[in-house]
Backbone of each chain as ProteinMPNN parsed JSONL, in Angstrom:
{"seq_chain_A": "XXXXXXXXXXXXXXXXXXXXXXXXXXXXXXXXXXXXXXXXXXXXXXXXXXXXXXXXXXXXXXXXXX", "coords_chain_A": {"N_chain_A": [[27.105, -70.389, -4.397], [28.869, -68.559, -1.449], [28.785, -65.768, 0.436], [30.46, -62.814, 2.042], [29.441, -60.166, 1.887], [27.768, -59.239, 4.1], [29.102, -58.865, 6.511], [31.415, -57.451, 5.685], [29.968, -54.715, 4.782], [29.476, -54.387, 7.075], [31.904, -53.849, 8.574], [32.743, -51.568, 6.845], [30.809, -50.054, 8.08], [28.692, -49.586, 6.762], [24.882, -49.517, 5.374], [22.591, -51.228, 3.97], [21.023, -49.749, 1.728], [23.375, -47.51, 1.514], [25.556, -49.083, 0.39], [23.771, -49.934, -1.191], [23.467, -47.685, -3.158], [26.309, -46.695, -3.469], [27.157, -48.74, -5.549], [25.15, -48.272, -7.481], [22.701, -50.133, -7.323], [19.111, -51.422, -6.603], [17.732, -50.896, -2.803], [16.838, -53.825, -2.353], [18.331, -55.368, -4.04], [20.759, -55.832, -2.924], [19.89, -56.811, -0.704], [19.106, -59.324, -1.584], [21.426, -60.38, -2.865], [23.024, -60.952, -0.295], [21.47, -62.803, 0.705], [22.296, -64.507, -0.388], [20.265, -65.127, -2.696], [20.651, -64.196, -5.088], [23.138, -64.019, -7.381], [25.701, -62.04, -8.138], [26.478, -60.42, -11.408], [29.746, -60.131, -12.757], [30.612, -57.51, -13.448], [29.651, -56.248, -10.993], [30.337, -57.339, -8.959], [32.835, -56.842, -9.559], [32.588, -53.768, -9.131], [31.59, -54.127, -6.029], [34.305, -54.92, -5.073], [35.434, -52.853, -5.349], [34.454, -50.772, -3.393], [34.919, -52.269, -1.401], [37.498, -52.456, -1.147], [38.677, -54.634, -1.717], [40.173, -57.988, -2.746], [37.626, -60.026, -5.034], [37.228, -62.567, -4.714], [37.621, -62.66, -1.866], [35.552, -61.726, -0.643], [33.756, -63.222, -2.122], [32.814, -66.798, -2.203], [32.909, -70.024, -3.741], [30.824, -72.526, -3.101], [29.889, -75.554, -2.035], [27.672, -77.222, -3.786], [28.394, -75.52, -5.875]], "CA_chain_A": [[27.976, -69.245, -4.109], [28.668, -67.625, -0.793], [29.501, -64.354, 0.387], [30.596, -62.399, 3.241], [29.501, -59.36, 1.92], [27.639, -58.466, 5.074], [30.445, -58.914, 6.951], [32.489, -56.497, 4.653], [29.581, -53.607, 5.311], [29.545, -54.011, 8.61], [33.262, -53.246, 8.765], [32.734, -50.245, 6.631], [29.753, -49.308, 8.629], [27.608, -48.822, 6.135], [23.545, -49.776, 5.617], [22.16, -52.105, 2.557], [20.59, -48.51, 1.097], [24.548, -46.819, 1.35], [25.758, -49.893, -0.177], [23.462, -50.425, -3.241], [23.931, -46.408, -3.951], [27.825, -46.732, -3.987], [27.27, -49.396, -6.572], [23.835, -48.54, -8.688], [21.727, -51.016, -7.587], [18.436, -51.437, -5.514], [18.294, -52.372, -1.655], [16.597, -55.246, -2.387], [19.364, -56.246, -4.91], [21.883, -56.127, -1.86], [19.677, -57.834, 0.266], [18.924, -60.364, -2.245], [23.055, -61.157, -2.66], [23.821, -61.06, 0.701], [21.253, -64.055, 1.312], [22.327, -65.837, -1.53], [19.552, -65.277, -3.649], [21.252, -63.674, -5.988], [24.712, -64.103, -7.787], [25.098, -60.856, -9.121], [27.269, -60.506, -12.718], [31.225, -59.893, -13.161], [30.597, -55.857, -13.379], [28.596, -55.762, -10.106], [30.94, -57.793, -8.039], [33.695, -55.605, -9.496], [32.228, -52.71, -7.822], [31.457, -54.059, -5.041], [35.482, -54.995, -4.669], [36.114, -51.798, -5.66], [33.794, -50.189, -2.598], [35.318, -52.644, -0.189], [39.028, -52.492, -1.407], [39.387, -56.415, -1.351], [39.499, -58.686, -4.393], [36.356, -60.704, -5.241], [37.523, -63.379, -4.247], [37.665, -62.523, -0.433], [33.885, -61.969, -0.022], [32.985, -64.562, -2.711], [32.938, -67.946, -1.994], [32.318, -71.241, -3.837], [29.76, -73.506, -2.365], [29.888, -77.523, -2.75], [26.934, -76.94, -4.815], [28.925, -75.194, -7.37]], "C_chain_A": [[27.647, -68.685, -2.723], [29.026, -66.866, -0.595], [29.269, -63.49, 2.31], [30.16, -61.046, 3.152], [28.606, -58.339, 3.494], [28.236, -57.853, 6.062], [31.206, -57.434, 6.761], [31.264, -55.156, 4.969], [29.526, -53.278, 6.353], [30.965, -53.386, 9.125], [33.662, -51.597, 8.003], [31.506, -49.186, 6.94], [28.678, -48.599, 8.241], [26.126, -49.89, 6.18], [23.631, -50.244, 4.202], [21.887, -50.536, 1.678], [22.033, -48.005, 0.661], [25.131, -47.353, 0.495], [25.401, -49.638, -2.002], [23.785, -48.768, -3.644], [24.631, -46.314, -4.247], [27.587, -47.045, -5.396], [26.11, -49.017, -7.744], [22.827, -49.704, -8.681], [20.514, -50.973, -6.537], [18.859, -52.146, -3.898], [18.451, -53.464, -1.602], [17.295, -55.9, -3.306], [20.533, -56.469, -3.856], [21.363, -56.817, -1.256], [19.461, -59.407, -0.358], [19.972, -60.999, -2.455], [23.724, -61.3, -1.18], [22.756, -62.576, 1.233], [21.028, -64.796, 0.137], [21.262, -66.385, -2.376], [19.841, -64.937, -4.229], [22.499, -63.575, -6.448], [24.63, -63.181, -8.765], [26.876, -61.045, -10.144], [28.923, -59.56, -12.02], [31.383, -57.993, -12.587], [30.385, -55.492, -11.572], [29.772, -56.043, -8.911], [32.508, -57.123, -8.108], [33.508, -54.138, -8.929], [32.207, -52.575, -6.626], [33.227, -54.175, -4.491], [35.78, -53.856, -4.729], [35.683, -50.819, -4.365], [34.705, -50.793, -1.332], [37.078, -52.874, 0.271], [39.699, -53.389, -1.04], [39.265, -56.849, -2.673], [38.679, -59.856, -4.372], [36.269, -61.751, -4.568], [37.555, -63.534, -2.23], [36.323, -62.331, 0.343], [33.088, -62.678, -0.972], [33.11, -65.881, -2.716], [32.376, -69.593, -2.914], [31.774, -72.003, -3.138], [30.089, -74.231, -3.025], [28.797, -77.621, -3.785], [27.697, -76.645, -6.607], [29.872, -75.764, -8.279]], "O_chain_A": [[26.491, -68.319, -2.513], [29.968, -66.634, -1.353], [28.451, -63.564, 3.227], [30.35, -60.421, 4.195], [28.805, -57.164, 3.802], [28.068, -56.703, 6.47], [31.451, -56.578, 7.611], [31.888, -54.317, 5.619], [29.515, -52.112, 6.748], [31.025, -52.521, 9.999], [34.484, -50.763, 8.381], [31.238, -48.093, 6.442], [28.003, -47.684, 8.713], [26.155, -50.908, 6.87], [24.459, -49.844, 3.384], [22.796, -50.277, 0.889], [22.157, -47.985, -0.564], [25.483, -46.619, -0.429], [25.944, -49.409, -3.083], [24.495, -48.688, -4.646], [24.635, -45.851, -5.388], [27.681, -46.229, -6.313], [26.241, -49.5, -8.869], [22.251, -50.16, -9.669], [20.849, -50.457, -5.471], [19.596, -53.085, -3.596], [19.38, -54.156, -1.185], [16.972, -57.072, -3.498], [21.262, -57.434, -4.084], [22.051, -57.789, -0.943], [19.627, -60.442, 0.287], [19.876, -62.22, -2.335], [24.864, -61.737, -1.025], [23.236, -63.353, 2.059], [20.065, -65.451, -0.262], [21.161, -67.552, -2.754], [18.927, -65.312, -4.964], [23.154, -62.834, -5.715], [23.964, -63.189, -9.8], [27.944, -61.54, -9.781], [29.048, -58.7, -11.148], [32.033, -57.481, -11.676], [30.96, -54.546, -11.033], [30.085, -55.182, -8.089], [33.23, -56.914, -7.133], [34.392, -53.539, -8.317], [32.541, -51.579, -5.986], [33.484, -53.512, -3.486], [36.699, -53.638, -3.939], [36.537, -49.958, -4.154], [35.146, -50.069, -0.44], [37.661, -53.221, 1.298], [40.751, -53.417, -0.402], [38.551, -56.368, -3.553], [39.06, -60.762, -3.631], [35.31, -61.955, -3.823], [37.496, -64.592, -1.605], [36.049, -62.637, 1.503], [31.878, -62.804, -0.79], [33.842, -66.144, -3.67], [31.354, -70.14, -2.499], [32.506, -72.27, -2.184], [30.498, -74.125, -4.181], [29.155, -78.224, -4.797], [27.628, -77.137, -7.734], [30.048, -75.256, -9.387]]}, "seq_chain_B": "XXXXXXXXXXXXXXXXXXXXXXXXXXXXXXXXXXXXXXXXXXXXXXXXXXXXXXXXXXXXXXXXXXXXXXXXXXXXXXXXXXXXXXXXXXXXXXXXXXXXXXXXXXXXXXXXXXXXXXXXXXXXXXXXXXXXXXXXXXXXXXXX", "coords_chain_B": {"N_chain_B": [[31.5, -53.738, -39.227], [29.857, -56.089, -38.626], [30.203, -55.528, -36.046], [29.059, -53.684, -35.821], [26.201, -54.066, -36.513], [25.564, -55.684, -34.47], [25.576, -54.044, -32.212], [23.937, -52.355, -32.929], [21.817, -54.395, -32.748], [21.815, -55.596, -30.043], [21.126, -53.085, -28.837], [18.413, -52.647, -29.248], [17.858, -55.349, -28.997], [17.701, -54.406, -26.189], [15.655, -52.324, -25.28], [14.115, -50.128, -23.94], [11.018, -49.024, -22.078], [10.44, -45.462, -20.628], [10.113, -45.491, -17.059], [8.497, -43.532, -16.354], [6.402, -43.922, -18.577], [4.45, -46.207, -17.645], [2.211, -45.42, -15.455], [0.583, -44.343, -17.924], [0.503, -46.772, -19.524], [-0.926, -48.344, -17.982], [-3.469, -46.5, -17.487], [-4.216, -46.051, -20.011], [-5.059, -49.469, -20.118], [-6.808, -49.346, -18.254], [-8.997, -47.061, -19.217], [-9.838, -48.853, -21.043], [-10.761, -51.086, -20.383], [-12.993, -49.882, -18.919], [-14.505, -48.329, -21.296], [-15.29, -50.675, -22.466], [-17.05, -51.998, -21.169], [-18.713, -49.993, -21.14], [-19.67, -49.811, -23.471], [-20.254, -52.698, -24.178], [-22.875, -52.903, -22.272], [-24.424, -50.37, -22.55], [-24.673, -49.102, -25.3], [-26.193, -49.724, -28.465], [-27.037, -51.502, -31.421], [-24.149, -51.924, -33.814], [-21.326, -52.652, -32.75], [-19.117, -54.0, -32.87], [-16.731, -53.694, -34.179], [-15.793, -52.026, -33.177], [-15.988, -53.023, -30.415], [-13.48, -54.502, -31.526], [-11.51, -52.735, -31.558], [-10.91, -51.77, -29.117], [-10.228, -53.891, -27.733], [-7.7, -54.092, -28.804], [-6.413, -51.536, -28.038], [-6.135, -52.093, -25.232], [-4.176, -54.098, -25.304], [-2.559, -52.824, -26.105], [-1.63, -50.86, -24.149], [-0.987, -52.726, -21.607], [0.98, -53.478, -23.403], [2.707, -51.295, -23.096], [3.229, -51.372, -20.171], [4.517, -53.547, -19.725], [7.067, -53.235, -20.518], [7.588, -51.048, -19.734], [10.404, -49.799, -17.806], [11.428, -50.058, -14.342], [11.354, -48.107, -11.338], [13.654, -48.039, -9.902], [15.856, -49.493, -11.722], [17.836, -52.215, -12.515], [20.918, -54.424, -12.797], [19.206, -57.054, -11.518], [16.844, -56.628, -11.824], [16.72, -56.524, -14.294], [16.864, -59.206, -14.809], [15.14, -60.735, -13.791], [13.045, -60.09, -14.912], [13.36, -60.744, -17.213], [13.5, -63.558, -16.842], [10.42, -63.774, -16.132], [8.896, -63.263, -18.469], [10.493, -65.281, -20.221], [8.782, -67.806, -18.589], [6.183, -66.49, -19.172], [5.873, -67.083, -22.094], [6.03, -70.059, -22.082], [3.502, -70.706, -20.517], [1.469, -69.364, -22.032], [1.871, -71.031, -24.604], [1.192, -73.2, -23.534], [-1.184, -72.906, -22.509], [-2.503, -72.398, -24.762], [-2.666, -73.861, -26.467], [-4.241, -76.201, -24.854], [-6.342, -74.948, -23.675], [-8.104, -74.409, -25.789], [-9.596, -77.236, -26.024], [-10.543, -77.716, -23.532], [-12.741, -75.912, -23.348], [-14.219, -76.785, -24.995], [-14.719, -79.509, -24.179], [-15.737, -78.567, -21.742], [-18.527, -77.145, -22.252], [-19.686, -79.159, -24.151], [-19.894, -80.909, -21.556], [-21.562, -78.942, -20.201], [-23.954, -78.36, -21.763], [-26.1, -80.394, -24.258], [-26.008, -80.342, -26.294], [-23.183, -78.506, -27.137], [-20.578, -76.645, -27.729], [-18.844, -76.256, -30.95], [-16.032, -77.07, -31.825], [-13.258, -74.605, -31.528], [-10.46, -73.348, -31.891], [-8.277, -70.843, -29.846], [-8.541, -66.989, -30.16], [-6.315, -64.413, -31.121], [-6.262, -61.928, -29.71], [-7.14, -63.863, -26.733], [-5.081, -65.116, -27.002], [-2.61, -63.33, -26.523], [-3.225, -61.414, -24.33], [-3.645, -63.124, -21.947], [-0.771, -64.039, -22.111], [0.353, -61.681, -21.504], [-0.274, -60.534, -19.356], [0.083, -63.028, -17.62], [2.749, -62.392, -17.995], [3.225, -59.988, -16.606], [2.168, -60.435, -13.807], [3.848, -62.391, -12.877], [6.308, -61.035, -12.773], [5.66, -58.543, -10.972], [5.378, -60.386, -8.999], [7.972, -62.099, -8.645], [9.757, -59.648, -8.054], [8.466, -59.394, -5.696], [8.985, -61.544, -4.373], [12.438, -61.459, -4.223]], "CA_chain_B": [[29.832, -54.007, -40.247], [29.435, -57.058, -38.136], [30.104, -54.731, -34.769], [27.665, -52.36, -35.72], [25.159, -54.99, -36.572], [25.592, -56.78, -33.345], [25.372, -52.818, -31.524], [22.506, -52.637, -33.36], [20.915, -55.77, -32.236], [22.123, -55.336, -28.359], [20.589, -52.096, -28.483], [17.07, -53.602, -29.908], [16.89, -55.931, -27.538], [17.539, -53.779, -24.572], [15.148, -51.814, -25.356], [12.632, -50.236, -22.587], [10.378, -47.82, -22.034], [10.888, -45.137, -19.188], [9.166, -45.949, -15.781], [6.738, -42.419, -16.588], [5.119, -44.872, -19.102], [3.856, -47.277, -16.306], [0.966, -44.998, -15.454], [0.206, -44.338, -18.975], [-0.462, -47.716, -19.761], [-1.826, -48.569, -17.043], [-4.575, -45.454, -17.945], [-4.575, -46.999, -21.024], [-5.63, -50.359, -19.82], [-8.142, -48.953, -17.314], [-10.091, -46.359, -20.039], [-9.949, -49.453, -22.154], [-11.888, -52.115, -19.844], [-14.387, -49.115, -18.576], [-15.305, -48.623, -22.471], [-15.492, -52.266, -22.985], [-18.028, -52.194, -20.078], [-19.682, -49.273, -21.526], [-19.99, -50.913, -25.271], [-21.265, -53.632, -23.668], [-24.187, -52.11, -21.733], [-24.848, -48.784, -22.624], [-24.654, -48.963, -26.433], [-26.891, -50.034, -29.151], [-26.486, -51.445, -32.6], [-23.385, -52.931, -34.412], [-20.35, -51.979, -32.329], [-18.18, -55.043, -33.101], [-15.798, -52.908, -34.628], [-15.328, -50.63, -31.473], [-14.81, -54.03, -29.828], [-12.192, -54.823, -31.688], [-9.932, -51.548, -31.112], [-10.71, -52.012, -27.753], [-9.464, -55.253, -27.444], [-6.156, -54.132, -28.919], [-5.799, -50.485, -27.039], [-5.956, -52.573, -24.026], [-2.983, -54.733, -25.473], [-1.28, -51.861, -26.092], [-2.079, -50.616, -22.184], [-0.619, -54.237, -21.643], [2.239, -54.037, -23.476], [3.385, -50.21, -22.511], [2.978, -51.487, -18.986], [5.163, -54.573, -19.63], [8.272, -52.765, -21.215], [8.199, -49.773, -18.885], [11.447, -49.861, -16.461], [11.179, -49.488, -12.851], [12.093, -46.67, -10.6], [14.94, -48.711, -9.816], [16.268, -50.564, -12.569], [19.379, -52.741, -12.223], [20.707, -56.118, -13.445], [18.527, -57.949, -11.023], [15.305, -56.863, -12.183], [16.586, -57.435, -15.811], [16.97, -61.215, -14.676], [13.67, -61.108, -13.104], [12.03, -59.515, -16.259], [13.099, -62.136, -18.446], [12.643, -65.002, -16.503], [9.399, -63.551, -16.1], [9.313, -63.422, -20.275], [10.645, -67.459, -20.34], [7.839, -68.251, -17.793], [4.871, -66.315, -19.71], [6.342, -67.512, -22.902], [5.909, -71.24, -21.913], [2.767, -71.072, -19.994], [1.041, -69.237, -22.996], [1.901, -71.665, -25.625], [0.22, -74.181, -23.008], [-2.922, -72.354, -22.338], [-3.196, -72.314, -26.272], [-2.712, -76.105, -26.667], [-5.105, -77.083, -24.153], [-7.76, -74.05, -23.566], [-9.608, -75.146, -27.049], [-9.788, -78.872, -25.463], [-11.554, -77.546, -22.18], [-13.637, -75.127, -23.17], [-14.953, -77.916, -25.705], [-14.957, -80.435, -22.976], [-16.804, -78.14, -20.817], [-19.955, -76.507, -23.068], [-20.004, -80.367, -24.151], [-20.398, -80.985, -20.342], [-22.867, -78.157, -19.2], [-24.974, -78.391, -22.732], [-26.226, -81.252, -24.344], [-25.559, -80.24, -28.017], [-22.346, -77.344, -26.724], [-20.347, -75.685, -28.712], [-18.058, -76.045, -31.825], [-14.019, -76.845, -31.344], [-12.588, -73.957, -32.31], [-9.054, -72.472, -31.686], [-8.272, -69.217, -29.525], [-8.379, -65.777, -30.501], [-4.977, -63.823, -30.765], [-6.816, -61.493, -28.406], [-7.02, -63.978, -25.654], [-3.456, -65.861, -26.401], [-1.87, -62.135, -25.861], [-3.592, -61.043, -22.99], [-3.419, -64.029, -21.247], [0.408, -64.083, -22.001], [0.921, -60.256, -21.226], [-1.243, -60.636, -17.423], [1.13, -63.952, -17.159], [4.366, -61.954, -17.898], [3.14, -58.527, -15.301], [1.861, -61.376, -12.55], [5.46, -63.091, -12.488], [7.402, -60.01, -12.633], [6.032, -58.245, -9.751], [5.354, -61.581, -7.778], [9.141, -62.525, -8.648], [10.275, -59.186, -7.493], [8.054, -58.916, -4.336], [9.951, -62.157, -2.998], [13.435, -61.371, -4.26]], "C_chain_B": [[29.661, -55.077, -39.318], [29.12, -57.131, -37.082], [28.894, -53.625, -34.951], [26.363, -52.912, -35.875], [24.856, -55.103, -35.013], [25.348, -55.656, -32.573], [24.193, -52.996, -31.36], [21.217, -53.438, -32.475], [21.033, -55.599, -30.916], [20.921, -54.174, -28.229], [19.089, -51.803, -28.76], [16.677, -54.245, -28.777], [16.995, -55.624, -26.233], [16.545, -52.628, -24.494], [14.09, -51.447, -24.348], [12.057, -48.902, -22.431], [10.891, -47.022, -20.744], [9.83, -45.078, -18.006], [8.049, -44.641, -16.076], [5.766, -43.32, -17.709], [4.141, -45.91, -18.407], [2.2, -46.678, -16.413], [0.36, -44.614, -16.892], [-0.66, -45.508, -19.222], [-1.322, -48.118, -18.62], [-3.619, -47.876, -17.194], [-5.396, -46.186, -18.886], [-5.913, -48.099, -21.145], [-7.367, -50.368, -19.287], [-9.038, -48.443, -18.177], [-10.398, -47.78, -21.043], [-11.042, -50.703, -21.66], [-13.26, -51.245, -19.234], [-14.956, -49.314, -20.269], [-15.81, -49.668, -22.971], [-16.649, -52.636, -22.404], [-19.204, -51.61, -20.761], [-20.702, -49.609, -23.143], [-20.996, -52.156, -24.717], [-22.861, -53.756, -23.332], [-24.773, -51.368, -21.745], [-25.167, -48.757, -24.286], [-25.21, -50.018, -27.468], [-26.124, -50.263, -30.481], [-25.303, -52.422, -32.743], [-21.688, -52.245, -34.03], [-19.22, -52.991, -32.351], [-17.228, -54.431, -33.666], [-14.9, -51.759, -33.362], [-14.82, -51.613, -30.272], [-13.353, -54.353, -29.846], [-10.746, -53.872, -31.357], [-9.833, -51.85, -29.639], [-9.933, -53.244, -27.158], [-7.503, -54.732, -27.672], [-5.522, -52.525, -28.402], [-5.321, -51.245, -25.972], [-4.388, -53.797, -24.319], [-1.912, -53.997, -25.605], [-0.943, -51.355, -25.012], [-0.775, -51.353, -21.961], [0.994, -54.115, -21.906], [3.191, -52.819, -23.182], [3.972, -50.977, -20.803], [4.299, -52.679, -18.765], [6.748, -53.967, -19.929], [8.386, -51.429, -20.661], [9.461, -50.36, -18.046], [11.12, -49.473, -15.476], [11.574, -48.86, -12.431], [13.554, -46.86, -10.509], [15.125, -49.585, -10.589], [17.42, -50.7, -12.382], [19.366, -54.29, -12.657], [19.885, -57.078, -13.068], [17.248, -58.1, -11.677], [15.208, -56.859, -13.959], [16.582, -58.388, -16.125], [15.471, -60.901, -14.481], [12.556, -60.768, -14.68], [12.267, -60.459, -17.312], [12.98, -63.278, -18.121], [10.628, -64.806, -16.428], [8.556, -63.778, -17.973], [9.178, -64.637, -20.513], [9.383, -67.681, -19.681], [5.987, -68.099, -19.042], [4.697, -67.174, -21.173], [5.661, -69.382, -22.857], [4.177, -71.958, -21.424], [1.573, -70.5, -20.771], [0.79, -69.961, -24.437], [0.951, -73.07, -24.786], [-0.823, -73.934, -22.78], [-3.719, -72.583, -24.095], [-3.093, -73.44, -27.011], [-3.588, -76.639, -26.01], [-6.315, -76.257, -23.796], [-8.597, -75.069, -24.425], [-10.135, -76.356, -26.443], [-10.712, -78.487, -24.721], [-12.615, -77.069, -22.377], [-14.787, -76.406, -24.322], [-15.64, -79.048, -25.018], [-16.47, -79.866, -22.166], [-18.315, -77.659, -21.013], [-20.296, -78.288, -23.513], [-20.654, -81.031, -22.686], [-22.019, -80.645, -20.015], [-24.383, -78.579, -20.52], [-25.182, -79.902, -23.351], [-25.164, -81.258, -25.765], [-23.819, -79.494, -28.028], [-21.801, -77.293, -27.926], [-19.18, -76.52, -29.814], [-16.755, -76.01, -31.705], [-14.049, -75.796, -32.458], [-11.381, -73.107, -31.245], [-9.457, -71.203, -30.904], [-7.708, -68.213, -29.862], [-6.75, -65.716, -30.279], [-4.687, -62.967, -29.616], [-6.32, -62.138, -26.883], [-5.531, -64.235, -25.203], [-2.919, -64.468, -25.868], [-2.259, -61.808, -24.612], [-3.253, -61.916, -22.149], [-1.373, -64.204, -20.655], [1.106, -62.279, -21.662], [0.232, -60.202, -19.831], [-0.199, -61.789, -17.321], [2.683, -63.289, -16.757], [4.117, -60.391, -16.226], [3.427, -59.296, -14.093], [3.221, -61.897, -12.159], [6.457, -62.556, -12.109], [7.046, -59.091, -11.268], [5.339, -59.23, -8.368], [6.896, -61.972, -7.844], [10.008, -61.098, -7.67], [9.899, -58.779, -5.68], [9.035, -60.492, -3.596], [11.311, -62.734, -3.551], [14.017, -61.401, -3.441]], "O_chain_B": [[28.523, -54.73, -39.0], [28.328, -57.946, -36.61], [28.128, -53.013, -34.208], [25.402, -52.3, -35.409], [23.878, -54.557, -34.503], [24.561, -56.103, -31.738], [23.494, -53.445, -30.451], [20.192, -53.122, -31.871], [19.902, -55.36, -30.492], [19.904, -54.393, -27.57], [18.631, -50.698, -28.468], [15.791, -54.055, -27.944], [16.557, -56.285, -25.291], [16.676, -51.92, -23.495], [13.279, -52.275, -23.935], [12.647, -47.845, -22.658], [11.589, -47.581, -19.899], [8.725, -44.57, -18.197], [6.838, -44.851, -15.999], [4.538, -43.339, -17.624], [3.068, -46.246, -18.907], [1.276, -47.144, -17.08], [-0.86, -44.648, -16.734], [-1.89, -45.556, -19.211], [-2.551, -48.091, -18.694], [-4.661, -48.517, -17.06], [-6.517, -46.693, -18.838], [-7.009, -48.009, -21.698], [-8.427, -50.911, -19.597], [-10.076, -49.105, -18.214], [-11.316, -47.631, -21.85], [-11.933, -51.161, -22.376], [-14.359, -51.781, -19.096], [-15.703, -50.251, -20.55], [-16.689, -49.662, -23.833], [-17.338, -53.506, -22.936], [-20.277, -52.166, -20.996], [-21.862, -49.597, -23.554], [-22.198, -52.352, -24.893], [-23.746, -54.416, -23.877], [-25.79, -51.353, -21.051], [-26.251, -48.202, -24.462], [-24.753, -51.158, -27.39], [-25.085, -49.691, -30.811], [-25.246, -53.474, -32.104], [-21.022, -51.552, -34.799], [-18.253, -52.634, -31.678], [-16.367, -55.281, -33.443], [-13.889, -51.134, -33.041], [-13.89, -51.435, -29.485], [-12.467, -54.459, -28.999], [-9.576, -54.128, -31.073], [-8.779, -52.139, -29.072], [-9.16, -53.297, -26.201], [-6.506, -54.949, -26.983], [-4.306, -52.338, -28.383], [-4.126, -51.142, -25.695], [-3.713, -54.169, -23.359], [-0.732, -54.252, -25.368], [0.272, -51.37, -24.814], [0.326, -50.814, -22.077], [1.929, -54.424, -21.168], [4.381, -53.082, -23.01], [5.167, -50.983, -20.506], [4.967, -52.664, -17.732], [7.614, -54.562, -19.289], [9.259, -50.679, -21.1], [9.349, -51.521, -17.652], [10.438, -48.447, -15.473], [12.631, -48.587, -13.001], [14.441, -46.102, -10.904], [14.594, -50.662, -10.316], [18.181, -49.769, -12.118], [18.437, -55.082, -12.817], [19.626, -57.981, -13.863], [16.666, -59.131, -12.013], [14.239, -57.06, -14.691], [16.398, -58.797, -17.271], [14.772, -60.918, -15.494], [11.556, -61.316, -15.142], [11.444, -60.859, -18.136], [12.448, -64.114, -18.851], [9.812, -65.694, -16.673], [7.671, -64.588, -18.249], [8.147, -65.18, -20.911], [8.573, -67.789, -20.602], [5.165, -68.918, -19.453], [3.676, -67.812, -21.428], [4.84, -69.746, -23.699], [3.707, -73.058, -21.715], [0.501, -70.969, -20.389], [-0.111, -69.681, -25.227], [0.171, -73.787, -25.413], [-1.632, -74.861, -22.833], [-4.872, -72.807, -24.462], [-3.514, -73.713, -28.134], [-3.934, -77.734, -26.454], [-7.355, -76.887, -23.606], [-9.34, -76.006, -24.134], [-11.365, -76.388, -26.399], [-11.85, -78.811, -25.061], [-13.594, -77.525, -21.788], [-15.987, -76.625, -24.155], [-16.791, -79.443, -25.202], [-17.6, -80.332, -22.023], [-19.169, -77.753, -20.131], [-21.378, -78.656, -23.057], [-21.754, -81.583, -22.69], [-23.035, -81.294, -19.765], [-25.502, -78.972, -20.191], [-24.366, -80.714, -22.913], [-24.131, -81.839, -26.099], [-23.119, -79.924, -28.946], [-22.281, -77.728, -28.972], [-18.657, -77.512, -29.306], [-16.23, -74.921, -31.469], [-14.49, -75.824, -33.607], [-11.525, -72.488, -30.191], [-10.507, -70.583, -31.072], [-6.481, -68.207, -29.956], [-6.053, -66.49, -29.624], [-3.724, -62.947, -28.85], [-5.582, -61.581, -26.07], [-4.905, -63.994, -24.171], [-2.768, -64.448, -24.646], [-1.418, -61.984, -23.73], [-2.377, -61.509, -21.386], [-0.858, -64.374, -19.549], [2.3, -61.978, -21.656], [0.711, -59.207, -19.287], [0.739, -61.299, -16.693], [3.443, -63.484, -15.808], [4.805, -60.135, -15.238], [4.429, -59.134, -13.396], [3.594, -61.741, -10.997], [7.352, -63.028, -11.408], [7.971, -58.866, -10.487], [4.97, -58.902, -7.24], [7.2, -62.275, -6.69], [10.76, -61.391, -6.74], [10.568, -58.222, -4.81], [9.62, -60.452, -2.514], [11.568, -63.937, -3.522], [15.238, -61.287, -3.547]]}, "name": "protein", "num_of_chains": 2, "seq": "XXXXXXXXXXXXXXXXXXXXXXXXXXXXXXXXXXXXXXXXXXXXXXXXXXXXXXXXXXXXXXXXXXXXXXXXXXXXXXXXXXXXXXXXXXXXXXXXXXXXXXXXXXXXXXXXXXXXXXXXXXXXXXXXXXXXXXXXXXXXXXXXXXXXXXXXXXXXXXXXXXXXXXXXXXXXXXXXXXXXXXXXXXXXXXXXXXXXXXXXXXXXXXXXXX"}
């Protein structure tokens, strides 16, 4: 799985800390999905669409892996 | 009846203590290996009995410490906490399959006559598997 979500904060000018508060989660859970250590669950990634007012699909990406 | 079961059960196994228990057990743990020290060295007589609580305060230490939540709790570090779980889980049932062997091996080694196969305590399997599950969980979350 990849993801653009850095991308997507940088355009709403916010910081990993601003981020995981929107949503309820630690920094290090944002920093951990933004370098693809982490594929975070259904709920989470619905938030985050919901923060960045795109659908999931636009900062989540399938990898050849998957 | 089959939804309220299944509530039930969800709500069982999500079960967690709140992060102010941390230092508790932790306390716990600590008053529990000083006395163990102090039994040891300081105290006379037939205290094998005072061992034994001690042995299992300190599991209780142990297992407060294990089932506290973190400051920050979130789905990640509920992955991390149960892979941490699977991990101790696995590497506990192997310490307790092959300890008895070694330690047999090894008093056979150092002594001529050594010691007696015998099985390990419940004591050590827990501890061993409750220090396995802490060690994984905040080594898994320090390089999340």
């Amino acid at each position: 799985m990849e993801n653009t979500i850095k991308v997507e904060r940088a355009i709403l000018s916010l910081t990993q800390d601003d981020l995981a508060k929107k949503i309820g989660v630690s920094r290090q859970t944002i920093n951990s999905i933004e370098a693809n250590r982490y594929v975070p669950s259904t709920v989470l990634a619905l938030k985050l669409s919901e923060v960045f007012s795109k659908p999931v699909n636009d900062f989540f990406k399938l990898s050849q892996d998957d | 009846m089959m939804d309220c079961e299944r509530n039930r059960f969800q709500k069982f196994i999500n079960f967690r203590l709140s992060h102010r228990f941390m230092p508790i057990g932790i306390a716990v743990v600590l008053l529990s290996i000083t006395a163990m020290f102090v039994r040891a060295f300081a105290l006379d007589g037939d205290t094998l009995w005072l061992k034994h609580i001690l042995q299992k305060t300190m599991l209780v230490g142990l297992l407060i410490m294990s089932l506290s939540k973190d400051k920050e709790e979130d789905e990640m570090t509920i992955s991390l906490r149960a892979q941490s779980y699977a991990i101790a889980f696995v590497i506990g049932v192997i310490y307790a399959l092959v300890m008895p062997y070694v330690e047999f091996g090894v008093s056979n080694v150092v002594n001529s006559e050594g010691q007696a196969f015998k099985d390990l305590g419940d004591f050590q399997v827990l501890l061993f598997m409750l220090m396995i599950q802490l060690l994984f969980y905040h080594n898994l979350k320090r390089y999340r």
